[in-house]
Each structure stands twice: as structure tokens, then as C-alpha cells.
N, C-alpha and C positions, 0 to 999 in steps of 0.2 A: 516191373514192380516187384519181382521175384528181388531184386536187390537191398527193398524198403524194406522187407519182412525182415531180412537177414541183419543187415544194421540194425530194426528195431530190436534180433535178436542177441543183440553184445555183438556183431562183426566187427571186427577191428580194422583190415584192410586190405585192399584186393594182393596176393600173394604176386609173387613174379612168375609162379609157377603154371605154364600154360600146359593144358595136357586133352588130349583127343580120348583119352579113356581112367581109367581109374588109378591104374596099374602103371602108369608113369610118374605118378607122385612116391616122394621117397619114402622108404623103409620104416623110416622113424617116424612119418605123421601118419602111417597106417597101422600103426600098433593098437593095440584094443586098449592101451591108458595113453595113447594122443590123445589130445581134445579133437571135437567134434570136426571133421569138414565136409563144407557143401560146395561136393565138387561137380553139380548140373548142371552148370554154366562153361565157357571156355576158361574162367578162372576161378581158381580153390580161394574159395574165403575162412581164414581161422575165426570159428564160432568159440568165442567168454560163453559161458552158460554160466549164469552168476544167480543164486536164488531171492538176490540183496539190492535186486533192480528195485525201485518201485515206479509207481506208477501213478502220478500225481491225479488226484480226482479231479472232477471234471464239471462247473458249474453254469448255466446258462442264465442268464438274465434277462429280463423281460419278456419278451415274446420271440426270443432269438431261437428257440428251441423249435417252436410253431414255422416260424419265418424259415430254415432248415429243413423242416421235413416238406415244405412244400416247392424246394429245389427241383431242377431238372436229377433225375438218376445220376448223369455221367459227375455232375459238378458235388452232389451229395457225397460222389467215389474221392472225389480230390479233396477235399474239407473235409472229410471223414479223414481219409489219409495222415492228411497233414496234422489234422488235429490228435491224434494217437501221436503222431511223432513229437508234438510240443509236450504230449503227456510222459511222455517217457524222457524229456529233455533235452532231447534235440531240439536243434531250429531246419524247420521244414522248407526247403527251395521254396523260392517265392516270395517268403515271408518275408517280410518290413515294415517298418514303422508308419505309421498314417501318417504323421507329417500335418501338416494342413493347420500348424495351429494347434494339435493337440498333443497331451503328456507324451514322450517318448516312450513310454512303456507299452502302449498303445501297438499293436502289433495287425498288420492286416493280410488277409492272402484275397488273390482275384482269381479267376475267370472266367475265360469268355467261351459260350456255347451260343450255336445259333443269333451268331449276332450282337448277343447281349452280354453285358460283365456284370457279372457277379462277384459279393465282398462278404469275406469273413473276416470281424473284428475279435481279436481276444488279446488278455493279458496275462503275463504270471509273474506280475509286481507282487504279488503277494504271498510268499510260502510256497506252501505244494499243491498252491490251488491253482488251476489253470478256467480262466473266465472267459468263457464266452461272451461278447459285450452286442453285436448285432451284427445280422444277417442278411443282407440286398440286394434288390437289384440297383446297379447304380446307373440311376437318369440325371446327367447332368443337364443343364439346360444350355452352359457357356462353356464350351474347352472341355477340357478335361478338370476341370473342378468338382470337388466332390460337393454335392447339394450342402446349404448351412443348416437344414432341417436334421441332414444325417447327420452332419457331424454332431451339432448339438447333441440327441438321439444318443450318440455313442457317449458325448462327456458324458451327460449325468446318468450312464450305464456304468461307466468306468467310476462315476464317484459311490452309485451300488454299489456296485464290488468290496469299495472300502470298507463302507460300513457294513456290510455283509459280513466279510473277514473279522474284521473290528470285534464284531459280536460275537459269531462264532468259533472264530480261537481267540480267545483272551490273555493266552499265554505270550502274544506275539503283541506287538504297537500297531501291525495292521500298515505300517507305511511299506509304500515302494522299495525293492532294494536298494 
């Protein structure tokens, strides 16, 4: 995870430089005006510190928030995770489209603990806002289909969202990009 932090913080990309101690990285990236590295791994990552990052806010809707906190720990650890990464504008392993029928903007991540899969839905069809749209356990009843209760559940989350946006920045049309 020491990796996730690093990307999130501007890392660019693992160097070709392998080194057993500090002191085998060259001359010139140990200078005191090198850019930063994090060399506590077997490889040296060049750290962007850029103060111009931002960091898209972050909206829940409906009872996604509630539904969330009452996650197991380990899976709250991954969906926390992932969702920090969508806010800073990456796309987080995992993630993909819902599919099933629904907008393609529609973004889902899974997993599974103890048996059971768990689903986080969000979107960032719109601006800098990253939406939480719902949070489950998914009980299918046939296959791997996802219940039409949920799916439903999510569209008229995701048409929330819109008019959410819609209202609160007016500056924008509020559609999909």
C-alpha cells in the first residue's frame, strides 16, 4: 500500500534504479535541489510535489454514507482506498463500469470478505465532484446478476447526482462529460 500513498502523492514511475542502500543512487538525485525520493522500497520512485493537485470533493447520496460505515473494517480499508484515488483522479484497480443496463459513467468497485461481495457505486460525470451513488451487499438471487432492486436504487442515485450538481454549480449544464 506504501505504493498507493506514493502515486497519490504525484509519483511518476518506478525508476530503473535498484539499490540495497541509499548510497547507490546517483550523485545528481541526491543533491539537496533534486526532487524528493522514496527510496524504502527496492526501487527509487521520483516524487512531483506539486501544491496544484486538487482534490475533487466528495458527495454521498442517499444512505450510501450510512450503508459505508456499516462495512466490515478490512472492505471500508479498500473503498476508502480507492475512493481517495478517484478523488485525486486516478482510476483505482478494480474499478469499472456497472454495465447491467446502466449510464456508462456509472463506475463500480467489489469485494469479497468472508464469503460475501460487497459494491461501491460512484460517478465523476460531473466536474470535480466525485458521487457516491450506493453501497451493498450484493445478494444475487440468479448467477451473477446484480438484483433489479439495486440496480434501479443506483439509477435514480445517479439521476441525484444530476440534479444535485445541476443546482449546486450553476455555472456548469450539470451533464455527463
Amino acid at each position: 500500500m506504501r505504493h498507493e500513498a506514493a502515486r497519490r502523492s504525484g509519483v511518476s514511475h518506478p525508476r530503473t534504479i535498484r539499490s540495497q542502500s541509499r548510497s547507490t543512487v546517483p550523485q545528481a538525485l541526491r543533491s539537496p535541489d533534486a526532487p524528493l525520493l522514496d527510496c524504502r522500497s527496492q526501487f527509487c520512485y521520483h516524487v512531483h510535489v506539486s501544491s496544484r493537485q486538487t482534490l475533487r470533493s466528495l458527495e454521498w447520496i442517499g444512505s450510501s454514507l450510512k450503508d459505508a460505515r456499516a462495512l466490515p473494517e478490512d472492505v471500508k480499508d479498500v473503498f476508502g482506498r480507492a475512493l481517495l484515488d478517484v478523488q485525486y483522479g486516478d482510476h483505482p484497480l478494480g474499478a469499472r463500469p456497472f454495465g447491467e443496463g446502466l449510464p456508462r459513467e456509472i463506475m463500480k468497485l467489489s469485494d469479497d470478505h468472508d464469503g460475501n461481495t460487497y459494491r461501491a457505486v460512484y460517478t465523476v460525470a460531473f466536474g470535480s465532484v466525485v458521487y457516491v451513488l450506493d453501497v451493498f451487499t450484493k445478494k444475487s438471487k440468479s448467477g451473477i446478476a446484480t438484483p433489479k432492486a439495486d440496480k434501479a436504487r443506483v439509477l435514480a442515485r445517479y439521476q441525484a447526482a444530476a440534479e444535485h450538481y445541476r443546482i449546486h454549480h450553476p455555472t456548469s449544464r450539470g451533464q455527463p462529460r
